[in-house]
N, CA, C and O of each residue as an XYZ file, in Angstrom:
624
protein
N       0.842     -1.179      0.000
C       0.000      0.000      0.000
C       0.895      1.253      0.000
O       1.956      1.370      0.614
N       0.202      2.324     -0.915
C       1.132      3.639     -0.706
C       1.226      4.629      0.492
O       0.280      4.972      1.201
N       2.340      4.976      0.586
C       3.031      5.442      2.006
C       1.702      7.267      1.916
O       1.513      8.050      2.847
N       1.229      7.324      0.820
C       0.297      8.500      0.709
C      -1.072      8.009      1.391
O      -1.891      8.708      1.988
N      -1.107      6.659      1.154
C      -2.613      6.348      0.907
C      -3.065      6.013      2.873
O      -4.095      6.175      3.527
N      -1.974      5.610      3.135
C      -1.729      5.346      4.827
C      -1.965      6.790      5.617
O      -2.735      6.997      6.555
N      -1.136      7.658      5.002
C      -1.435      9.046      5.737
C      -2.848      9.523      5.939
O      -3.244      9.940      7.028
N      -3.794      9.432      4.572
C      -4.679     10.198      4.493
C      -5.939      9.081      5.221
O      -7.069      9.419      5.574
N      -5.449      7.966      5.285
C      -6.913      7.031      5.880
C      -6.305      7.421      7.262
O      -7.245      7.809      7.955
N      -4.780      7.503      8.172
C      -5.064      7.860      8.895
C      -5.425      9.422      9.785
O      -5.751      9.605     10.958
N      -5.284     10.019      9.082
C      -5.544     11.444      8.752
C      -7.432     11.479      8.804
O      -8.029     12.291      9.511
N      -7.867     10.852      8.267
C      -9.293     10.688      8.595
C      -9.839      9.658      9.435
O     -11.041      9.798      9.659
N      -9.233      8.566     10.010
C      -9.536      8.117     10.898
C      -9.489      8.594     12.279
O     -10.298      8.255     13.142
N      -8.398      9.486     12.474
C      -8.065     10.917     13.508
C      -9.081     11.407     13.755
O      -9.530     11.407     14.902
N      -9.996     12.210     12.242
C     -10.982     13.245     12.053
C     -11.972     12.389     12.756
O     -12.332     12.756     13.874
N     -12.406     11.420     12.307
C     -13.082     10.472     12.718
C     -13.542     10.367     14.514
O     -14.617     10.394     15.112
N     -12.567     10.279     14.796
C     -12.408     10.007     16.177
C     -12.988     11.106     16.984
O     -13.900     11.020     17.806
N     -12.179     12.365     16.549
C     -12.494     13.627     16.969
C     -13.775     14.114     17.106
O     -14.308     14.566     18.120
N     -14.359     13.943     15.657
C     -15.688     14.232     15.679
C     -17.319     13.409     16.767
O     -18.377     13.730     17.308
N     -16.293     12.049     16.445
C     -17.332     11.273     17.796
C     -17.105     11.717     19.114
O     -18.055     11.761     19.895
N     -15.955     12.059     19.470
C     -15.889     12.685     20.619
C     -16.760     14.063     20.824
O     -17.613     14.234     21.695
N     -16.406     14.881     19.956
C     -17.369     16.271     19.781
C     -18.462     15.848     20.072
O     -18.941     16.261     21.128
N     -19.393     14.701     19.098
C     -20.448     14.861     19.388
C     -21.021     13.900     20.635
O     -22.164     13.956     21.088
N     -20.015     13.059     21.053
C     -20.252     12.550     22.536
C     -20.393     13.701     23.401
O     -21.300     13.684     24.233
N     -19.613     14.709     23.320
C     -19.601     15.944     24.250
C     -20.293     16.589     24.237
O     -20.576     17.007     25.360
N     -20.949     17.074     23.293
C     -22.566     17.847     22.613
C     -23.286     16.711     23.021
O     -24.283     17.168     22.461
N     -23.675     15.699     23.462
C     -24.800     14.750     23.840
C     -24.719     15.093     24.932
O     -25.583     15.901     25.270
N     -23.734     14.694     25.954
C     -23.779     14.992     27.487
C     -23.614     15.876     28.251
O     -23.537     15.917     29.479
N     -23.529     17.018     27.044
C     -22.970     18.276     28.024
C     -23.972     19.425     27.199
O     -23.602     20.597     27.124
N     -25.150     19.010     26.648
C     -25.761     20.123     26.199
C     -25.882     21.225     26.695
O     -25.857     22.254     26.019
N     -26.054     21.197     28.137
C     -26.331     22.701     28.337
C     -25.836     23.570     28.148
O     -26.400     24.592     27.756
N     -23.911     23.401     28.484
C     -23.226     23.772     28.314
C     -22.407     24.605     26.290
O     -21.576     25.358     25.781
N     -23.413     23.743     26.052
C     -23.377     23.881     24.428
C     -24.179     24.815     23.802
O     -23.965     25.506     22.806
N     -25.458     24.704     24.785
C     -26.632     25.310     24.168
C     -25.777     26.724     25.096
O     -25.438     27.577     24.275
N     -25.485     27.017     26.181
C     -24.599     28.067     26.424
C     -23.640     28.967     25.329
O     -23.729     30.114     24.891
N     -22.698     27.868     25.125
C     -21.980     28.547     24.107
C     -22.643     29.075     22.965
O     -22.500     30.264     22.684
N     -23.415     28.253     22.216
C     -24.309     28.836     21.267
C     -24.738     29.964     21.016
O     -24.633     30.551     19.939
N     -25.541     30.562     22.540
C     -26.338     31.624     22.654
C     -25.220     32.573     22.862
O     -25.244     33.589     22.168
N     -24.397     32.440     23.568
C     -23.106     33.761     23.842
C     -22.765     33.998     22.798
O     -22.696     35.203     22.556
N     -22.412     33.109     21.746
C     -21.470     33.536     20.025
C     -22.795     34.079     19.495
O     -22.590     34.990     18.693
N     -24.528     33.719     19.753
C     -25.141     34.691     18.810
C     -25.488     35.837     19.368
O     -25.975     36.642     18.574
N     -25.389     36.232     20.620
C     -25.522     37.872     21.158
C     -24.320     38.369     20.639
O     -24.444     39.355     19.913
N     -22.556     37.702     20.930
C     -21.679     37.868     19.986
C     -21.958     38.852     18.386
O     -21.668     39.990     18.018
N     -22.468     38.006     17.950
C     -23.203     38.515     16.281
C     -24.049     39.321     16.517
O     -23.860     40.428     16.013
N     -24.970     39.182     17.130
C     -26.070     40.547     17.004
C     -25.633     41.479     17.539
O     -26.291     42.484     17.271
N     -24.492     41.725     18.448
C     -24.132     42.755     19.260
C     -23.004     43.288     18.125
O     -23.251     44.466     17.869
N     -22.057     42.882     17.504
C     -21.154     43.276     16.307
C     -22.047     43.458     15.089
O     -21.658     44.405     14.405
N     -22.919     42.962     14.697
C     -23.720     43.612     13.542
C     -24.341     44.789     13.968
O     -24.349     45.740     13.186
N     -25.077     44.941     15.517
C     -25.600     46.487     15.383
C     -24.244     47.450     15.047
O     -24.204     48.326     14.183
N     -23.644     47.233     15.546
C     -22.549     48.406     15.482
C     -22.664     49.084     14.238
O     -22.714     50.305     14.086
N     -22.702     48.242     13.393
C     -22.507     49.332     11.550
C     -21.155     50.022     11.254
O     -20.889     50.456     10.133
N     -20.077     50.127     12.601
C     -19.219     50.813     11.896
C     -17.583     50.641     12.719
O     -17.475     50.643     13.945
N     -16.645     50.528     11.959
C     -15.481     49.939     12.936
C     -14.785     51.127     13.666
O     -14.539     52.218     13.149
N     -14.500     50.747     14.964
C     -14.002     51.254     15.763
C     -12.416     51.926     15.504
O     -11.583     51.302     14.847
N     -12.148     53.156     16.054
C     -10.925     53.799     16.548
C     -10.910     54.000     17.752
O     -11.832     54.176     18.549
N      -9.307     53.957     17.935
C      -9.562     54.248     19.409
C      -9.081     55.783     19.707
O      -8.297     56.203     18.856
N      -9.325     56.472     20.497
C      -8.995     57.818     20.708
C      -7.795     58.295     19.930
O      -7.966     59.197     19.109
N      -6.630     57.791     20.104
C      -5.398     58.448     18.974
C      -5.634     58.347     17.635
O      -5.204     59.165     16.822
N      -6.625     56.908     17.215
C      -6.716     57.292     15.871
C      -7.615     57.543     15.447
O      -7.980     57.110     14.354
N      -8.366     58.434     16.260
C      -9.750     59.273     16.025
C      -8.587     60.365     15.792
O      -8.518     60.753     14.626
N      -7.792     60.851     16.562
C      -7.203     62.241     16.842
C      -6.481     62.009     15.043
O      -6.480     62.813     14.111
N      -6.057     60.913     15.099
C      -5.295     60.890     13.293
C      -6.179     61.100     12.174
O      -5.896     61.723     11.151
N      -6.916     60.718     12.357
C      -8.217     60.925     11.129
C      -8.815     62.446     11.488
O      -9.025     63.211     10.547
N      -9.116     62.923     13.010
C      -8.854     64.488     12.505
C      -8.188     65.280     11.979
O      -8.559     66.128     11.167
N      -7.041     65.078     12.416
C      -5.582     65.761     12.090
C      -5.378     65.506     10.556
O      -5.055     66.537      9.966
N      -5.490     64.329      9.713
C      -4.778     63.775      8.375
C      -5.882     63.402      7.751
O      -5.636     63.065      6.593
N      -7.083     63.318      8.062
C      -8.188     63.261      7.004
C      -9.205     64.037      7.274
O     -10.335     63.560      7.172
N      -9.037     65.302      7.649
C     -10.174     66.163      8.266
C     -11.349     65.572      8.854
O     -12.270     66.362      8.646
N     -11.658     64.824      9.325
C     -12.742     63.744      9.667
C     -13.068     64.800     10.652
O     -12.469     65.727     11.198
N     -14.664     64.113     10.661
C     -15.764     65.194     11.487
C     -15.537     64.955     12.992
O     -15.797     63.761     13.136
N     -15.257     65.363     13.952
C     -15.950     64.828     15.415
C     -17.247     64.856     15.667
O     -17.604     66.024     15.817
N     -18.350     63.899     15.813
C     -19.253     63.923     15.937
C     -20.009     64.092     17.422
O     -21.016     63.396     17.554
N     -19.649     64.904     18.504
C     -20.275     64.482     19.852
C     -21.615     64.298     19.722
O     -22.365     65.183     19.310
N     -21.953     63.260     20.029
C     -23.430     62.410     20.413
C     -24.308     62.771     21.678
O     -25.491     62.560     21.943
N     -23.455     63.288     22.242
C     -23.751     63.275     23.804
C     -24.732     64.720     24.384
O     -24.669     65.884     23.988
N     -25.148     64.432     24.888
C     -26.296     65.322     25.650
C     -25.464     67.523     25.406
O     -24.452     67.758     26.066
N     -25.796     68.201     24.894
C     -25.780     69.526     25.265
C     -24.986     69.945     26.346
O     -23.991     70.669     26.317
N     -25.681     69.270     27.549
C     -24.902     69.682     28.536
C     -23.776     68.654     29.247
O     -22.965     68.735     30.170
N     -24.069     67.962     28.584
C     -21.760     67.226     28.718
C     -21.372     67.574     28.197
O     -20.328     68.093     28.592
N     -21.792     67.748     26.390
C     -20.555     68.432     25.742
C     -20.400     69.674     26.136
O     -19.373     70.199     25.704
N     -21.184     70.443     26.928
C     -20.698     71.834     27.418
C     -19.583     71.469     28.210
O     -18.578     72.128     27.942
N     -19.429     70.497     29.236
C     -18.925     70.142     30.906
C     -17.488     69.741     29.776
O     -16.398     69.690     30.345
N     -17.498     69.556     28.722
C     -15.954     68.761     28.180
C     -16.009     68.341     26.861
O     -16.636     67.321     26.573
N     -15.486     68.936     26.103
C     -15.605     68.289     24.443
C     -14.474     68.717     24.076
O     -13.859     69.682     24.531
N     -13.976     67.536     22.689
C     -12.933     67.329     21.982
C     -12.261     68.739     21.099
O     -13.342     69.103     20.634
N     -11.834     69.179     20.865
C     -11.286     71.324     20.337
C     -12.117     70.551     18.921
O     -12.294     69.373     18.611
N     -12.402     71.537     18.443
C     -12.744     71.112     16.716
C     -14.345     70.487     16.780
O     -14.779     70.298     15.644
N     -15.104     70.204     17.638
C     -15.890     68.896     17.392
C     -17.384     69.322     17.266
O     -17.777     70.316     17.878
N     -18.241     68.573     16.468
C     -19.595     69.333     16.572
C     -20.579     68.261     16.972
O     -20.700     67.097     16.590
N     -21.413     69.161     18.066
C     -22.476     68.389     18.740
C     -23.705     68.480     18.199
O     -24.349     69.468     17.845
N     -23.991     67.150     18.174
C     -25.436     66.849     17.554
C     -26.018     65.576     18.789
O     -25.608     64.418     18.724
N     -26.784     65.936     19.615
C     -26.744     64.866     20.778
C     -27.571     64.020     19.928
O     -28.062     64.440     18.880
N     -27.747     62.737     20.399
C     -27.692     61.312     19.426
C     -29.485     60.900     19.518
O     -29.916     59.892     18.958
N     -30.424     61.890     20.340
C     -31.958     62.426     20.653
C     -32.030     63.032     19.035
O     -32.839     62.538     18.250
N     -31.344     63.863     18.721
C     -32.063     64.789     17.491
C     -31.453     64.046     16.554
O     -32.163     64.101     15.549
N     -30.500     63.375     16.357
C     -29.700     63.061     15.412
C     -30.428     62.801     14.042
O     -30.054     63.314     12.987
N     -31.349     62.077     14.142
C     -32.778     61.275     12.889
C     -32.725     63.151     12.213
O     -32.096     63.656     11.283
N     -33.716     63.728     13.229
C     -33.820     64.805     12.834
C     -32.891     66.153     12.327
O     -33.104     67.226     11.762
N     -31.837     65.477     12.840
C     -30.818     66.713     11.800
C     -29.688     65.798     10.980
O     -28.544     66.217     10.802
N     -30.033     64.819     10.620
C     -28.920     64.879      9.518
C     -28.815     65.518      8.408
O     -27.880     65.249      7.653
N     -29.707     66.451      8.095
C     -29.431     67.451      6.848
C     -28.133     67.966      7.469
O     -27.242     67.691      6.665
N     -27.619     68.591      8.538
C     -26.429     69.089      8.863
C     -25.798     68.863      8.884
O     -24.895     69.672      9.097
N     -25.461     67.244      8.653
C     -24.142     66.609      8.223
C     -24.024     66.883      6.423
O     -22.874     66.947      5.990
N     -24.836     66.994      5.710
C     -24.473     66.790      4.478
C     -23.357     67.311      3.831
O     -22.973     66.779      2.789
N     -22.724     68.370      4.345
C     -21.148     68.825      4.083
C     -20.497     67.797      4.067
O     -19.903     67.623      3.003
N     -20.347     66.953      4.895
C     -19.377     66.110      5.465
C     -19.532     64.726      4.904
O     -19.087     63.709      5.437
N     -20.326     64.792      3.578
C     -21.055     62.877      3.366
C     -19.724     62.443      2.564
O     -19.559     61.246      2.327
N     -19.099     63.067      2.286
C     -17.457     62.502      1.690
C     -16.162     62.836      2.729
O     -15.088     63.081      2.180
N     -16.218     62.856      4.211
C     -15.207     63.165      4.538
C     -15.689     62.215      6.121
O     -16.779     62.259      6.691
N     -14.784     61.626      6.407
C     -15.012     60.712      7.554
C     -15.289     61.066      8.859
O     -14.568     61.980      9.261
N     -16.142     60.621      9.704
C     -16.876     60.695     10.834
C     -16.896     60.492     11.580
O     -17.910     59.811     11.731
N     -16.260     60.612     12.684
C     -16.019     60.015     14.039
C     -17.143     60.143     15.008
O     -17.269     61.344     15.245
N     -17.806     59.613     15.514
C     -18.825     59.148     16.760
C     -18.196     59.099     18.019
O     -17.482     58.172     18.403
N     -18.476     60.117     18.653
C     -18.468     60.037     20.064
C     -19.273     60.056     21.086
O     -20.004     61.046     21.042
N     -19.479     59.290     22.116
C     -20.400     59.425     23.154
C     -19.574     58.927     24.424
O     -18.428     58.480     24.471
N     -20.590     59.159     25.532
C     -20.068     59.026     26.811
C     -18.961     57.678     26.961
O     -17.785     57.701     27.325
N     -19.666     56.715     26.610
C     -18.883     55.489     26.847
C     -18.573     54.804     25.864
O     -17.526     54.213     26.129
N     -18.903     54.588     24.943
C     -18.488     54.328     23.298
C     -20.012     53.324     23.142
O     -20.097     52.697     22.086
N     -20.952     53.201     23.958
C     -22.179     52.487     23.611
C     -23.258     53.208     22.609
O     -23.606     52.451     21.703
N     -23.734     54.228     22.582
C     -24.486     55.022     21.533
C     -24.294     54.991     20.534
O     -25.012     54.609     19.610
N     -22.704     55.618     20.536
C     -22.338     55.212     18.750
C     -22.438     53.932     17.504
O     -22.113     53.836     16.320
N     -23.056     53.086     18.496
C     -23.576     52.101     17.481
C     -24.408     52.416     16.785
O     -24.182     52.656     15.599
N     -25.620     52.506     17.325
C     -26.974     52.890     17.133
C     -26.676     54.084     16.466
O     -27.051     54.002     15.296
N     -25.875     55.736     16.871
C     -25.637     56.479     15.662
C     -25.157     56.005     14.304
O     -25.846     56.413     13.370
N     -24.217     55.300     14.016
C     -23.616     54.357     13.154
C     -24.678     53.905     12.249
O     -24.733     54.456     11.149
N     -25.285     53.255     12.452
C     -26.306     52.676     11.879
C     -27.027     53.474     10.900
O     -27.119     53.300      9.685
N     -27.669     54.649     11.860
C     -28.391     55.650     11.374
C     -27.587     56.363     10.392
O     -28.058     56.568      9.273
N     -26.392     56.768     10.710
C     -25.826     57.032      9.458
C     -25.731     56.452      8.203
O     -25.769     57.157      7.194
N     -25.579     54.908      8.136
C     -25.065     53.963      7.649
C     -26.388     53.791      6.454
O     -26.336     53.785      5.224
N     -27.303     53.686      7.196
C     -28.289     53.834      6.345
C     -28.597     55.166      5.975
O     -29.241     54.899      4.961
N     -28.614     56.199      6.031
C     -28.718     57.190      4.927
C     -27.498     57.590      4.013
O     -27.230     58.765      3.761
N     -26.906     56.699      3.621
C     -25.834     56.387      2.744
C     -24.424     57.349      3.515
O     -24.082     58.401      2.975
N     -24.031     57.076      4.210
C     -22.833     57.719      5.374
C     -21.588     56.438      5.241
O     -21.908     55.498      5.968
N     -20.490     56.229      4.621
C     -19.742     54.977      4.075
C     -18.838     55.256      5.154
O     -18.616     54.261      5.843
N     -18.151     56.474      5.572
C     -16.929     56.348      6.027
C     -17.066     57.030      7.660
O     -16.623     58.125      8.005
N     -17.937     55.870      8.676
C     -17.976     55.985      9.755
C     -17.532     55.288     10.575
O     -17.521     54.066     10.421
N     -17.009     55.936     11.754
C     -16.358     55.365     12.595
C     -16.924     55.622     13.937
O     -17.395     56.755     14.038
N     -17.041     54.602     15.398
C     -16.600     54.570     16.440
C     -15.691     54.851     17.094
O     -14.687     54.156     16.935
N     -15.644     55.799     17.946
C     -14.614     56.184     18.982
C     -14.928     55.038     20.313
O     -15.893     55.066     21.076
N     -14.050     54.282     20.304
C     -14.182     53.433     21.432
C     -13.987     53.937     22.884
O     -13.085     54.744     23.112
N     -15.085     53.337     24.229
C     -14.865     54.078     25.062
C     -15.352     55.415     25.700
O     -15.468     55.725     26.886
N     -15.663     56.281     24.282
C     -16.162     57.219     24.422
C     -15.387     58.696     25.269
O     -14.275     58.668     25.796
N     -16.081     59.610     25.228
C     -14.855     60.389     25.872
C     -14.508     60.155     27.437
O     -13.649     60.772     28.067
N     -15.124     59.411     27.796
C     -14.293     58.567     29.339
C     -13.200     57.960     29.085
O     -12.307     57.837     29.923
N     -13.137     57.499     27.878
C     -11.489     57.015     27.804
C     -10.736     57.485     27.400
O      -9.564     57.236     27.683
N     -11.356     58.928     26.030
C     -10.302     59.843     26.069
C     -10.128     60.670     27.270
O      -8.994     61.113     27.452
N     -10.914     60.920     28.004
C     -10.480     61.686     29.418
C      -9.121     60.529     30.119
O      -8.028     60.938     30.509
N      -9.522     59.219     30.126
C      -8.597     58.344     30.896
C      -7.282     58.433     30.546
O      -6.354     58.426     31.355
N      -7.150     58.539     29.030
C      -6.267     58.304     28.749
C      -5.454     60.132     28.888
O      -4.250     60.322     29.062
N      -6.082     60.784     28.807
C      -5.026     61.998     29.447
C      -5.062     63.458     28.031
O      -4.439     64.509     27.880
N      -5.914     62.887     27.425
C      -6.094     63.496     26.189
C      -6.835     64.946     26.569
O      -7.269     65.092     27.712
N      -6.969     66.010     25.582
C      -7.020     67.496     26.005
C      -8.666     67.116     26.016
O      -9.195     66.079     25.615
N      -9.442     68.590     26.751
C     -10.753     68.397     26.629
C     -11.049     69.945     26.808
O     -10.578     70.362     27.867
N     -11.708     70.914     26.049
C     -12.024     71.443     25.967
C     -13.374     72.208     26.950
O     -14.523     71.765     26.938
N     -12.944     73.382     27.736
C     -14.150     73.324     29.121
C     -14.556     74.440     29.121
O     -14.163     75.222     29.986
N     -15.584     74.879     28.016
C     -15.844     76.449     28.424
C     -17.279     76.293     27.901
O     -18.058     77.245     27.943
């Protein structure tokens, strides 16, 4: 018999094995399965709302600096009064539906999303995403982590 033909029967007799084990383990340990299951699909539904990939504060600050990209504060009127990014324009993430005519300057120049903790900006994302908005981004964290991280904040 060929020294090829030995590899690959045992090469699948391996697979073989493996897989009865898997599914010995999925028989007796369902719950634990049906666990995993449900965590990888909140997993997915929680990464599909998003609509838009994340930066993290420095390379939010790079895409201002080197691609004029918008700062978007999301956040309530009166936080962005208490602290906002130099440059940045507030549209709290309540009116947002209702004023995106005021972004339309900006529908070719990239977008940064900011909110308190980096959770809103999904849901802004989206909304952008669907009124044809291609080049949006998440600020991860939100400006609590650019505050954490030591970054300037604007207080007047």
């Amino acid at each position: 018999m060929p020294a090829g033909f030995c590899i690959v029967a045992a090469v699948w007799h391996a697979g073989k094995v493996i897989m009865d084990r898997i599914i010995e383990f999925a028989v007796n340990h369902w719950d634990m399965v049906l666990a995993l299951v449900a965590t990888l699909a909140m997993l997915v539904f929680t990464e599909r709302r998003k609509a838009a990939p994340s930066v993290s504060p420095q390379q939010a600050t790079v895409l201002g600096n080197n691609d004029d990209a918008l700062m978007l504060d999301i956040r309530s009127a009166a936080d962005y009064k208490a602290g906002k990014i130099l440059n940045s324009k507030n549209i709290p993430f309540a009116e947002l539906s209702k004023r995106l005519s005021d972004l339309q300057k900006y529908r070719d120049k990239p977008i940064v999303l900011i909110c308190k903790t980096g959770q809103t900006a999904g849901s802004a994302a989206s909304m952008l995403s669907k009124d044809g908005y291609t080049k949006v981004y998440r600020m991860t964290g939100g400006i609590l982590e650019w505050s954490n991280q030591g970054l300037p904040l604007v207080r007047k």
